[in-house]
Backbone as XML, in Angstrom:
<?xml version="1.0"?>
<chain id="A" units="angstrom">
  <residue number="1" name="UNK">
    <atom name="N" x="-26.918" y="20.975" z="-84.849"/>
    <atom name="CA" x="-28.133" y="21.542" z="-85.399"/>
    <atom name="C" x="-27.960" y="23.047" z="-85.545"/>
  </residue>
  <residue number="2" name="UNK">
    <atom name="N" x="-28.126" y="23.472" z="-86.331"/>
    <atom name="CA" x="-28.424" y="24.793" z="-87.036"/>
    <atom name="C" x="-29.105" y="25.809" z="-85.841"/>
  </residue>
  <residue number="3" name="UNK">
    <atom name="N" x="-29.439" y="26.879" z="-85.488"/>
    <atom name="CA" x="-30.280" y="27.740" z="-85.015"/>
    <atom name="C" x="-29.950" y="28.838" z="-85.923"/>
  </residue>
  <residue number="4" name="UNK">
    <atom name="N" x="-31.175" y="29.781" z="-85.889"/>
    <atom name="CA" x="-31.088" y="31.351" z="-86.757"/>
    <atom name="C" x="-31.373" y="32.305" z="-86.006"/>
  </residue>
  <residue number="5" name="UNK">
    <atom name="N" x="-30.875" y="33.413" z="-85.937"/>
    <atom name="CA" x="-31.075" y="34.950" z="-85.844"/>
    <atom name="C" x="-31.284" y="35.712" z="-87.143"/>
  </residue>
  <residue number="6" name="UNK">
    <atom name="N" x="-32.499" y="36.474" z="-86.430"/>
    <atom name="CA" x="-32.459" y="37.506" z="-87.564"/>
    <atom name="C" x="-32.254" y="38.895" z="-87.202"/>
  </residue>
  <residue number="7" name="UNK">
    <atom name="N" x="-31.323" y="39.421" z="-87.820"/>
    <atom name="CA" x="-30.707" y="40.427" z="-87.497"/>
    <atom name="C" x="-31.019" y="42.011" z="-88.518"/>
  </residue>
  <residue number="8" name="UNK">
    <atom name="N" x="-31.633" y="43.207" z="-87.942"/>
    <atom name="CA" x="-31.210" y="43.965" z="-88.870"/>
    <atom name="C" x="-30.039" y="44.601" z="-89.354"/>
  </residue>
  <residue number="9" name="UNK">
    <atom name="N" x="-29.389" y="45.183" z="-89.998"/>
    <atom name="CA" x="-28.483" y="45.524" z="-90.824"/>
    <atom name="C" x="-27.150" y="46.578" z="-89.884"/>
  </residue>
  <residue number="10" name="UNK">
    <atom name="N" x="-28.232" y="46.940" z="-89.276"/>
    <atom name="CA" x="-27.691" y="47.882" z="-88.319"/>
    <atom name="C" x="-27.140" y="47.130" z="-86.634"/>
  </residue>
  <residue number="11" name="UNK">
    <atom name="N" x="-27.898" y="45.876" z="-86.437"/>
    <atom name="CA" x="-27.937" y="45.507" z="-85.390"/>
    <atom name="C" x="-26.200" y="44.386" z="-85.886"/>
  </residue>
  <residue number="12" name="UNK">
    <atom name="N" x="-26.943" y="43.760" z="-86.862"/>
    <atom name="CA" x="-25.476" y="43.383" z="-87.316"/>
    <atom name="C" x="-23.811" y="43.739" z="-87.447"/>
  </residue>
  <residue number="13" name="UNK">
    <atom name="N" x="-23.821" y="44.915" z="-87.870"/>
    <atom name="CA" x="-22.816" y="45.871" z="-87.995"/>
    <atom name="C" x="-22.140" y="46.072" z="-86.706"/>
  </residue>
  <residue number="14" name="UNK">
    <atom name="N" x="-23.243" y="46.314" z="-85.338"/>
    <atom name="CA" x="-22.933" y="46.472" z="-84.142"/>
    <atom name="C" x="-22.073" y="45.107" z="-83.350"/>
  </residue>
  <residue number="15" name="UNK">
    <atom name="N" x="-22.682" y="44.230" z="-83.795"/>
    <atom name="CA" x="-22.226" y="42.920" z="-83.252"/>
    <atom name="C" x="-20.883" y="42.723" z="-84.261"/>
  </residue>
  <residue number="16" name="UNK">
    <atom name="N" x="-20.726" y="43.197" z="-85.260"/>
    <atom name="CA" x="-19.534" y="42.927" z="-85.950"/>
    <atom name="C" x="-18.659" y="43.443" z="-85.267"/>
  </residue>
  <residue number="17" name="UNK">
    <atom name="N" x="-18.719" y="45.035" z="-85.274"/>
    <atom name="CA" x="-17.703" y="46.003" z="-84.582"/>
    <atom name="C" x="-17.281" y="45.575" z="-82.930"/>
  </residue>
  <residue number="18" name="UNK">
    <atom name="N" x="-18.297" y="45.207" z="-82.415"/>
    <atom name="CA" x="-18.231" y="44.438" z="-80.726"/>
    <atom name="C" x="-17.873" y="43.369" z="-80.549"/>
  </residue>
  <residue number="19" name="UNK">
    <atom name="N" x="-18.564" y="42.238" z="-81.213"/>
    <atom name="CA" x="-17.890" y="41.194" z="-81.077"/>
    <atom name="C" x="-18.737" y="40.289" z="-80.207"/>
  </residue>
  <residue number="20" name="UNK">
    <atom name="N" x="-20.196" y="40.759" z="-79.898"/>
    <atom name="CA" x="-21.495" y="40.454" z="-79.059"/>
    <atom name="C" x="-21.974" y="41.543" z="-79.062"/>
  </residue>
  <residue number="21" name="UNK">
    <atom name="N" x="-23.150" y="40.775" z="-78.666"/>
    <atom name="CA" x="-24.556" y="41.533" z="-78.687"/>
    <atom name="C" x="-25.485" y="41.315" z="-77.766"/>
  </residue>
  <residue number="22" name="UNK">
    <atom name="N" x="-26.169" y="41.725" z="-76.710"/>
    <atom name="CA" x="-27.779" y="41.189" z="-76.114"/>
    <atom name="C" x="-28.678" y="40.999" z="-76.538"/>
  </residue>
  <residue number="23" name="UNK">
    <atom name="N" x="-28.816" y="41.742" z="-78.242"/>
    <atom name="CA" x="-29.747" y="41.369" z="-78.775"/>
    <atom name="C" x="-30.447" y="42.810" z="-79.592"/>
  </residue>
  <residue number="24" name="UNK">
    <atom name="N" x="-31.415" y="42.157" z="-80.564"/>
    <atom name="CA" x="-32.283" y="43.243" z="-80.602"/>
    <atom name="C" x="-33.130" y="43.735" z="-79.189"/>
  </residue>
  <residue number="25" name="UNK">
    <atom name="N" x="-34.085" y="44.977" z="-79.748"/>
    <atom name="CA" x="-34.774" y="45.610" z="-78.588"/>
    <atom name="C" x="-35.997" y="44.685" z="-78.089"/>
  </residue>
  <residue number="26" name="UNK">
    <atom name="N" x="-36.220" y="43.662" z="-78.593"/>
    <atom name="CA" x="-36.799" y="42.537" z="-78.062"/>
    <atom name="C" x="-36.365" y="41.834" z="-77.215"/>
  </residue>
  <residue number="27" name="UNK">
    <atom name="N" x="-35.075" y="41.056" z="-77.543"/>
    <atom name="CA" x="-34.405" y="40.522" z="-77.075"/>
    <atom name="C" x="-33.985" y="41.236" z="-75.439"/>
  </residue>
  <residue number="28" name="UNK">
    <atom name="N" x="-33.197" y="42.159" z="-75.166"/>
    <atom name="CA" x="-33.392" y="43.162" z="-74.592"/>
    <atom name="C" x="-34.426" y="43.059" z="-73.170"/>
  </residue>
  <residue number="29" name="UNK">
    <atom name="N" x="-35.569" y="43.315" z="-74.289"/>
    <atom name="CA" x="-36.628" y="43.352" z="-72.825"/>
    <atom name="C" x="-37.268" y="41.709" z="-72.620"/>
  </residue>
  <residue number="30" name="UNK">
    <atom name="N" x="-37.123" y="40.744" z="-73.361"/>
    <atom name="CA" x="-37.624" y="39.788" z="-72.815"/>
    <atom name="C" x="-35.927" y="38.912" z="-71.852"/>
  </residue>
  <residue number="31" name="UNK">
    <atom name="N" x="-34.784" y="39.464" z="-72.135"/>
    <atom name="CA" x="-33.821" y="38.824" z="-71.331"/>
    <atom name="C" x="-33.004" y="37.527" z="-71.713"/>
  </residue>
  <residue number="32" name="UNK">
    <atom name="N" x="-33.675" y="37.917" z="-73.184"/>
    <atom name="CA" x="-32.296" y="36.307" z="-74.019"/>
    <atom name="C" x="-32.547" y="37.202" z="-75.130"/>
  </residue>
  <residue number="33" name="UNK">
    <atom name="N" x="-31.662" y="36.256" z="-75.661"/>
    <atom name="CA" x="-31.944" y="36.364" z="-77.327"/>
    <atom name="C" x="-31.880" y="34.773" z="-77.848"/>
  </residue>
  <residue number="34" name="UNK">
    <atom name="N" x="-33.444" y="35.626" z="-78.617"/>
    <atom name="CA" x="-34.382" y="34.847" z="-79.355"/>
    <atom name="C" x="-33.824" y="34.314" z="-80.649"/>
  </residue>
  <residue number="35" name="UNK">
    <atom name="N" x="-33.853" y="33.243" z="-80.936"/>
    <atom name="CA" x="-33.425" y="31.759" z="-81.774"/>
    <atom name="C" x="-34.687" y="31.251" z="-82.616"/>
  </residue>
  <residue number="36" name="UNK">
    <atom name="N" x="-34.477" y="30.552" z="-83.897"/>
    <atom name="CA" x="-35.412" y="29.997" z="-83.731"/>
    <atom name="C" x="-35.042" y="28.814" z="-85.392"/>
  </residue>
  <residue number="37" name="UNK">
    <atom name="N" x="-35.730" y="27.494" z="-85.499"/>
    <atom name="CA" x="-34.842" y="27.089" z="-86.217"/>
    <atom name="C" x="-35.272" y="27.292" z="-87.419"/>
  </residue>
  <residue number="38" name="UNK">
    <atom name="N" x="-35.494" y="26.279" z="-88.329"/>
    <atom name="CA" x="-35.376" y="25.708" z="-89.591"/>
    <atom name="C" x="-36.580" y="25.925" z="-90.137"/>
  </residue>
  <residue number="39" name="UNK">
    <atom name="N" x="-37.332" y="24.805" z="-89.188"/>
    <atom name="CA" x="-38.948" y="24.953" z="-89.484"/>
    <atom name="C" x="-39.384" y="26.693" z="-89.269"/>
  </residue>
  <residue number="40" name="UNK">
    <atom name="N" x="-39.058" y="27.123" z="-88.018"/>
    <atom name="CA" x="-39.817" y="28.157" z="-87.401"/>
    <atom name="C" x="-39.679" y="29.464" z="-88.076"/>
  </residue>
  <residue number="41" name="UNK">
    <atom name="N" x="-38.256" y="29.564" z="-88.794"/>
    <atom name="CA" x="-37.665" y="30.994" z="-89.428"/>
    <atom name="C" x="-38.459" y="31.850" z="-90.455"/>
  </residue>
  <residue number="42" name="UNK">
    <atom name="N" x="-39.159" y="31.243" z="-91.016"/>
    <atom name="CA" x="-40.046" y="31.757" z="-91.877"/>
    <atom name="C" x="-41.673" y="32.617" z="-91.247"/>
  </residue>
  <residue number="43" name="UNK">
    <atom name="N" x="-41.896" y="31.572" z="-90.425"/>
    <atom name="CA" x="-42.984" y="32.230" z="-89.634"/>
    <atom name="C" x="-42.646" y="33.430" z="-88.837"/>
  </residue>
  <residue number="44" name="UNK">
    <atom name="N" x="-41.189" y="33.307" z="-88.265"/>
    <atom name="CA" x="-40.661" y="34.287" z="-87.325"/>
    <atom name="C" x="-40.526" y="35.656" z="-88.538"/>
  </residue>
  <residue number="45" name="UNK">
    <atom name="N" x="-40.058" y="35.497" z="-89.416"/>
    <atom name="CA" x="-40.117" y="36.688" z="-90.345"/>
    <atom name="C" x="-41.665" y="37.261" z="-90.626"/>
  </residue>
  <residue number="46" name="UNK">
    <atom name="N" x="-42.655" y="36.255" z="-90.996"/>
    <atom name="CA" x="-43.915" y="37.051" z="-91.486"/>
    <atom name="C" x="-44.093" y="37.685" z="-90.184"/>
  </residue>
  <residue number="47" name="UNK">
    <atom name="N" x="-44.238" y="37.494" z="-88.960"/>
    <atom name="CA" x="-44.875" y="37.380" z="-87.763"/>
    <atom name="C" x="-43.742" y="39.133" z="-87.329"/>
  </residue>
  <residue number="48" name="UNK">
    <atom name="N" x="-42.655" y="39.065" z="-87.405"/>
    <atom name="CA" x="-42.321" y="39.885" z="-86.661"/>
    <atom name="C" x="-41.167" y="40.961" z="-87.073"/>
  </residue>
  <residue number="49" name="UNK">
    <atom name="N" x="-41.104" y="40.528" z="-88.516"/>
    <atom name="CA" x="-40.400" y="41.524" z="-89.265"/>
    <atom name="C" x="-40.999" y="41.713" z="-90.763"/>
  </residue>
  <residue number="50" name="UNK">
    <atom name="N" x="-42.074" y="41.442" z="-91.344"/>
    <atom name="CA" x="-43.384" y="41.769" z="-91.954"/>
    <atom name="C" x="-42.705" y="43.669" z="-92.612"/>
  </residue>
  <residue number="51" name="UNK">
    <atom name="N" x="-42.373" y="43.214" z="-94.292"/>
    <atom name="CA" x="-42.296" y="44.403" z="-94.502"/>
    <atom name="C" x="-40.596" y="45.000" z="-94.831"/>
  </residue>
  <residue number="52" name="UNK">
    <atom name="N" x="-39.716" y="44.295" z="-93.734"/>
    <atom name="CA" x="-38.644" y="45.107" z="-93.663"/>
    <atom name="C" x="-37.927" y="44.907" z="-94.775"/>
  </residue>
  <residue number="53" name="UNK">
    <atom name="N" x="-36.846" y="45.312" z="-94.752"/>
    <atom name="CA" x="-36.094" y="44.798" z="-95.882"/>
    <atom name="C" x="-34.566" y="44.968" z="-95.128"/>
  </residue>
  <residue number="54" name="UNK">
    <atom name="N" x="-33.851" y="44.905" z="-95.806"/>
    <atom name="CA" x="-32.054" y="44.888" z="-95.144"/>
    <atom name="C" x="-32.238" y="43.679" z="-93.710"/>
  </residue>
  <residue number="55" name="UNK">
    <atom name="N" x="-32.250" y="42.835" z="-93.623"/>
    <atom name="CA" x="-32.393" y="41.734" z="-92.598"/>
    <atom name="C" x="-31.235" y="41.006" z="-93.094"/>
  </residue>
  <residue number="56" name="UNK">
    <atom name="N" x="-30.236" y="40.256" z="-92.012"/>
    <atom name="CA" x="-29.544" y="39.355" z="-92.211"/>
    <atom name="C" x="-30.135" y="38.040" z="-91.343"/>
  </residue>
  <residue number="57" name="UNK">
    <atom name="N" x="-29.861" y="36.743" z="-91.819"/>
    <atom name="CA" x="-30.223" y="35.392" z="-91.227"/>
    <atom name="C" x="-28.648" y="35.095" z="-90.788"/>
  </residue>
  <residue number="58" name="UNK">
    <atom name="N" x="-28.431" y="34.789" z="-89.408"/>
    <atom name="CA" x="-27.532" y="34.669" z="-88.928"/>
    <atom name="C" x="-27.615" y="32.356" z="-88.381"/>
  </residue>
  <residue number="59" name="UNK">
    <atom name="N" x="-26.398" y="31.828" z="-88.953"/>
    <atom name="CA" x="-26.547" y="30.758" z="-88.319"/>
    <atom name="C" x="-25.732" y="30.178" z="-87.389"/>
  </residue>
  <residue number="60" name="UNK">
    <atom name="N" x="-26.088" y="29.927" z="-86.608"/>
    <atom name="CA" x="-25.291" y="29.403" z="-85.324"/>
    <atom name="C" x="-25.638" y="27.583" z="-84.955"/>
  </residue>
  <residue number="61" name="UNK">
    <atom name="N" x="-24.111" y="27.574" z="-84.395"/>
    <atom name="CA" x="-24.780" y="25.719" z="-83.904"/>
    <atom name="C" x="-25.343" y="25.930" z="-82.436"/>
  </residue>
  <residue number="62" name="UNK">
    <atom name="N" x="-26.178" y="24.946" z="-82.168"/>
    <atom name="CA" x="-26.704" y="25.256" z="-81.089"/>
    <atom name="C" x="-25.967" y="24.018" z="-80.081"/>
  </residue>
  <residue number="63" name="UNK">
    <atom name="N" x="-25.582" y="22.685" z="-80.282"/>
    <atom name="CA" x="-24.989" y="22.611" z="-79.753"/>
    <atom name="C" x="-23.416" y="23.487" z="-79.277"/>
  </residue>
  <residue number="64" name="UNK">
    <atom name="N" x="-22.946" y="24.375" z="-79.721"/>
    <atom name="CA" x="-21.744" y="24.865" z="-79.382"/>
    <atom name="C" x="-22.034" y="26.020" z="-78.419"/>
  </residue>
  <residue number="65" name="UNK">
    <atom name="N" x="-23.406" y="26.020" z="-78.014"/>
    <atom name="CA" x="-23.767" y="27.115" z="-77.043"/>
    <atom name="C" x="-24.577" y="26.101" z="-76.080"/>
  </residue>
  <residue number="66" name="UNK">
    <atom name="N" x="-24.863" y="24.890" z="-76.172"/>
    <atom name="CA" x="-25.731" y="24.268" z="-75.337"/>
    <atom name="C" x="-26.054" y="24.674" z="-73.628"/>
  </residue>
  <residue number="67" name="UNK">
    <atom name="N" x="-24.507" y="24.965" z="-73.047"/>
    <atom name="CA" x="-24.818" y="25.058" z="-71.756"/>
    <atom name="C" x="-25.202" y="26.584" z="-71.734"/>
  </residue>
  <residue number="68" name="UNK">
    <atom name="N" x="-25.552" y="27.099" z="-72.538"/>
    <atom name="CA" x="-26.635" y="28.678" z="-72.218"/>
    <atom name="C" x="-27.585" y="28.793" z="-73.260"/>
  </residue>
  <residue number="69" name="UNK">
    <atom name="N" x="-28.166" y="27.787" z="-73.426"/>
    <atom name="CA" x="-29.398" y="27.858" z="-74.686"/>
    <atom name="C" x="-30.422" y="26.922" z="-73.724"/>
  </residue>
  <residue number="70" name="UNK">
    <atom name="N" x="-31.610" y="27.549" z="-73.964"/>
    <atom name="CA" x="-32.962" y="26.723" z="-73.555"/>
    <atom name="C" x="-34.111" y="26.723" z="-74.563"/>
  </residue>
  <residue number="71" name="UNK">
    <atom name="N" x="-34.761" y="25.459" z="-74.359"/>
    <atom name="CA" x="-35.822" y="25.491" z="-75.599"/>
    <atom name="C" x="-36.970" y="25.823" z="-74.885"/>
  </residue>
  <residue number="72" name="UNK">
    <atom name="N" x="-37.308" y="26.563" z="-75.034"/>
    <atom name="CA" x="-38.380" y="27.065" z="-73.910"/>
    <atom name="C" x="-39.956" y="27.183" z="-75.052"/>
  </residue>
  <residue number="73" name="UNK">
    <atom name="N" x="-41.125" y="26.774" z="-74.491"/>
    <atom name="CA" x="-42.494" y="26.434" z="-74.897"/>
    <atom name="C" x="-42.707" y="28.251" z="-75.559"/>
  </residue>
  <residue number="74" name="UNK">
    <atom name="N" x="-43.018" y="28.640" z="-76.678"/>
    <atom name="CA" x="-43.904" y="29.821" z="-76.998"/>
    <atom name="C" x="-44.696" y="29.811" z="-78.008"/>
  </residue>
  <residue number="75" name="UNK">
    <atom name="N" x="-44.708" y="30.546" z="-79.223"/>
    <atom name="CA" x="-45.978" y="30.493" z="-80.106"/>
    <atom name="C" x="-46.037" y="29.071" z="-80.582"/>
  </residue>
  <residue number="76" name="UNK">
    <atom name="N" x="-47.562" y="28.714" z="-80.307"/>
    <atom name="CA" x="-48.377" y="27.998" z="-80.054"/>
    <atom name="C" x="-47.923" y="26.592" z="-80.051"/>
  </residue>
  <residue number="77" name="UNK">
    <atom name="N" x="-47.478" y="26.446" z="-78.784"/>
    <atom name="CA" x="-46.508" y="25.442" z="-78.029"/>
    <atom name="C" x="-45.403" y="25.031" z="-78.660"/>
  </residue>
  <residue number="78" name="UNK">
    <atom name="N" x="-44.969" y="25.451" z="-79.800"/>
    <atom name="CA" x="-43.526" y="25.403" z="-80.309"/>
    <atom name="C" x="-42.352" y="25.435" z="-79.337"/>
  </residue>
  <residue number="79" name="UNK">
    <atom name="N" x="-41.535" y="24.842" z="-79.422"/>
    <atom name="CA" x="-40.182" y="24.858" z="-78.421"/>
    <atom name="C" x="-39.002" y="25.921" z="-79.365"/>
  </residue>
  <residue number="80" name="UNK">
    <atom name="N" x="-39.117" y="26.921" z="-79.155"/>
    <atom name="CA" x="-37.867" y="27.810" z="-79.601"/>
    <atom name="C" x="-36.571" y="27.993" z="-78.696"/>
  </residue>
  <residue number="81" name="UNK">
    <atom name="N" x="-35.886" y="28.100" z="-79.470"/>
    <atom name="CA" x="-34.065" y="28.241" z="-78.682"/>
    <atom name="C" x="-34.020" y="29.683" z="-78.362"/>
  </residue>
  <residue number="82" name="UNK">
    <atom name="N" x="-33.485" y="29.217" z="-76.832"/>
    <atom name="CA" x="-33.099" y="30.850" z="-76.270"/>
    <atom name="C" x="-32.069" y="30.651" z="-75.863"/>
  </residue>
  <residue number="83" name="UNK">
    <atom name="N" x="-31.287" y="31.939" z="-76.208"/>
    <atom name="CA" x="-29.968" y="32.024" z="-75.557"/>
    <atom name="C" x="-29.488" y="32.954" z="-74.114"/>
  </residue>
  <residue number="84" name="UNK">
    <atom name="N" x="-29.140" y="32.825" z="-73.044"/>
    <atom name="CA" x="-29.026" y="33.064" z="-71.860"/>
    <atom name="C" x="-28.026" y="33.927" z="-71.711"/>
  </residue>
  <residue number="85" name="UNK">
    <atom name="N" x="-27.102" y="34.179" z="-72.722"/>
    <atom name="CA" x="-26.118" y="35.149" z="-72.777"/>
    <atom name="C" x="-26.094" y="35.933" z="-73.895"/>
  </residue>
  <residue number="86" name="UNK">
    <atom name="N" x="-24.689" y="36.835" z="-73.731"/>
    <atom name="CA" x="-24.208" y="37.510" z="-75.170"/>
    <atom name="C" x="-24.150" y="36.691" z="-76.602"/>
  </residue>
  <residue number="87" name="UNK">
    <atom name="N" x="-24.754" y="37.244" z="-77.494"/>
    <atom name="CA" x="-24.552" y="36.371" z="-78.741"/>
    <atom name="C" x="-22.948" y="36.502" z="-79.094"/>
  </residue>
  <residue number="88" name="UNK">
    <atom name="N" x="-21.992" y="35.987" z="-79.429"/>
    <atom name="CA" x="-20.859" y="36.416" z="-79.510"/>
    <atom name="C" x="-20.412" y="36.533" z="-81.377"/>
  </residue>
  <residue number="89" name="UNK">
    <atom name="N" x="-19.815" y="36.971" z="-81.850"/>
    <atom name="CA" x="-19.441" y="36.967" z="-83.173"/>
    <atom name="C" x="-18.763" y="35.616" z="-83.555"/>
  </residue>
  <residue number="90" name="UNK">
    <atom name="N" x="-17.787" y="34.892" z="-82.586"/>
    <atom name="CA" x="-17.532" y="33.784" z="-82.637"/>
    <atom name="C" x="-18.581" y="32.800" z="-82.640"/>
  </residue>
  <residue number="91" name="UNK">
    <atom name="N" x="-19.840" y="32.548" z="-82.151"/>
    <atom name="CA" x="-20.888" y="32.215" z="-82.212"/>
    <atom name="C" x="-21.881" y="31.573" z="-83.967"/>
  </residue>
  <residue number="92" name="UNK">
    <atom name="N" x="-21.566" y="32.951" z="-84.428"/>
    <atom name="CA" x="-21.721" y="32.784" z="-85.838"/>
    <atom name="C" x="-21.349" y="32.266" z="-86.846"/>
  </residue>
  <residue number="93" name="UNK">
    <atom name="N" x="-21.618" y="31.492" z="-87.379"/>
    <atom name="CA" x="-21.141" y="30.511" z="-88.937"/>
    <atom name="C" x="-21.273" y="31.197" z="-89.863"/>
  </residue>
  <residue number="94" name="UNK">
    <atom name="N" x="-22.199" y="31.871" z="-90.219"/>
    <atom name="CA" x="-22.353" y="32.126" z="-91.092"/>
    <atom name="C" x="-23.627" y="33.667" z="-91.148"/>
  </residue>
  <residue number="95" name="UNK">
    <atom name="N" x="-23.758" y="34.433" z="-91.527"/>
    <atom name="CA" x="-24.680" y="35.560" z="-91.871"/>
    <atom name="C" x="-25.224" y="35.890" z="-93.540"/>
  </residue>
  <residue number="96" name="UNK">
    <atom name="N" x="-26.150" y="35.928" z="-94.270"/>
    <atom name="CA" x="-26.452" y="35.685" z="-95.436"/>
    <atom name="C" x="-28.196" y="37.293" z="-95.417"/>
  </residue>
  <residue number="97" name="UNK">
    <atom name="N" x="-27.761" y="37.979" z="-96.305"/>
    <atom name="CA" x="-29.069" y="38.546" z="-96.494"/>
    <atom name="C" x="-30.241" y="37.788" z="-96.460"/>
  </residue>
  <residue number="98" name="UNK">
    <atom name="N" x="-30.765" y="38.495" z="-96.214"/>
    <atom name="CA" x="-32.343" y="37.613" z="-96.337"/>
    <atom name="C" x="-33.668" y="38.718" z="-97.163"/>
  </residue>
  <residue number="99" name="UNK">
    <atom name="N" x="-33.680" y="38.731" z="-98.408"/>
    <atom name="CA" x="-34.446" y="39.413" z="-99.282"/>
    <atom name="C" x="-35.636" y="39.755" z="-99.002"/>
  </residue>
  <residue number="100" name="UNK">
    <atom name="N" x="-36.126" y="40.463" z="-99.417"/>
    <atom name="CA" x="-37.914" y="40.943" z="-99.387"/>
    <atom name="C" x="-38.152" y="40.774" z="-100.509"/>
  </residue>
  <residue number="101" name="UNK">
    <atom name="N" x="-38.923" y="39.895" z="-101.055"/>
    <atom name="CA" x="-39.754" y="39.329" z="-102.471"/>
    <atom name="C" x="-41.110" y="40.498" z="-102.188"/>
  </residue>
  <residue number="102" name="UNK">
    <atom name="N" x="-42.220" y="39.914" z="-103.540"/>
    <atom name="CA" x="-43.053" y="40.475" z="-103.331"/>
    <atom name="C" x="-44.316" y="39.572" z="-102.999"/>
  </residue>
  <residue number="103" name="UNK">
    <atom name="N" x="-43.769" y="38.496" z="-102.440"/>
    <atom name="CA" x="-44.605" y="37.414" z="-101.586"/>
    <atom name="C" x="-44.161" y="37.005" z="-100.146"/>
  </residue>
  <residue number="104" name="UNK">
    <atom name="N" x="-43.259" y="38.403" z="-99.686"/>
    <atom name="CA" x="-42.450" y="38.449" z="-98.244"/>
    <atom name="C" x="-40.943" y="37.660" z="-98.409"/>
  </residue>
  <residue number="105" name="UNK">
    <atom name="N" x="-40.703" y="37.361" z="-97.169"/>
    <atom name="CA" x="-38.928" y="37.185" z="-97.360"/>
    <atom name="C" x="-38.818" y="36.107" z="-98.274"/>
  </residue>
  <residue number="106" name="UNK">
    <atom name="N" x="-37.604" y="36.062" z="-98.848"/>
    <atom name="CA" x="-36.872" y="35.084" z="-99.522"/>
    <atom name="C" x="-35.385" y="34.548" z="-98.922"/>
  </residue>
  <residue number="107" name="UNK">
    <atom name="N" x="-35.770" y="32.989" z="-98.089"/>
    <atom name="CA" x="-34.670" y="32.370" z="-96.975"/>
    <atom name="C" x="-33.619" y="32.498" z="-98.173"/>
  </residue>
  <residue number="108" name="UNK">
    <atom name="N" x="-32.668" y="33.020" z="-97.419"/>
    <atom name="CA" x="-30.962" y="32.649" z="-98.053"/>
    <atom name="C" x="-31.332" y="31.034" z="-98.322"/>
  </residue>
  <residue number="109" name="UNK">
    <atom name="N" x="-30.031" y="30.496" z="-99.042"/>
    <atom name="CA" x="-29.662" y="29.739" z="-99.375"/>
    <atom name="C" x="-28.888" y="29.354" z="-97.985"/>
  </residue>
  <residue number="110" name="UNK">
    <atom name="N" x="-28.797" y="27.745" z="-97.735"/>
    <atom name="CA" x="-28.285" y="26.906" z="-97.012"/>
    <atom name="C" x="-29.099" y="26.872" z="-95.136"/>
  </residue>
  <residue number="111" name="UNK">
    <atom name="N" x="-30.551" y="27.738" z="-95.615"/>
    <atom name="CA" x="-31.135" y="27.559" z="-94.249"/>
    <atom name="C" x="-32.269" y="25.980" z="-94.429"/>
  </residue>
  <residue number="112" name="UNK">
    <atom name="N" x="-31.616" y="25.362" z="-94.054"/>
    <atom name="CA" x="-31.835" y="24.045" z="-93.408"/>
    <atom name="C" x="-32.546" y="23.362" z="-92.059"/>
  </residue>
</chain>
């Protein structure tokens, strides 16, 4: 199964050059980094990146991280994927812009 990150442009770059990441400054202070899938990715954009532009959608399998991923209960009892460690660059399948329309983001192609 698929999971997504959304990454800004800058946060990306960092994880390129490193090779992991803890996360955005969210991520950060809540102590994972935040996942979220198929259904949820769209809401996660209006909800919490509203506006931006330069965003990448990052996809990862979630089984290939299973033993440090939890689906833990949050907006409004949804089960979102958290990850318990470093996101690693190996981690990643794939990274794809993710546009700002003028009806908010526009999902890359192949988010499923």
């Amino acid at each position: 199964m698929l999971i997504y990150k959304i990454l800004r442009r800058e946060e990306w770059q960092a994880l390129h050059e490193a090779g992991e990441t803890l996360g955005a400054p969210v991520d950060l202070a809540d102590g994972f980094v935040h996942f979220s899938n198929a259904a949820q990715i769209a809401e996660t954009l209006a909800r919490h990146f509203a506006g931006q532009d330069d965003l990448l959608i990052l996809a990862c399998d979630a089984d290939a991280m299973v033993d440090d991923l939890k689906w833990e209960v949050s907006r409004g009892g949804d089960h979102f994927p958290h990850l318990f460690r470093a996101l690693r660059l190996a981690d990643v399948l794939w990274a794809r812009p993710c546009m700002l329309g003028a009806d908010g983001h526009v999902l890359p192609q192949g988010v499923s």
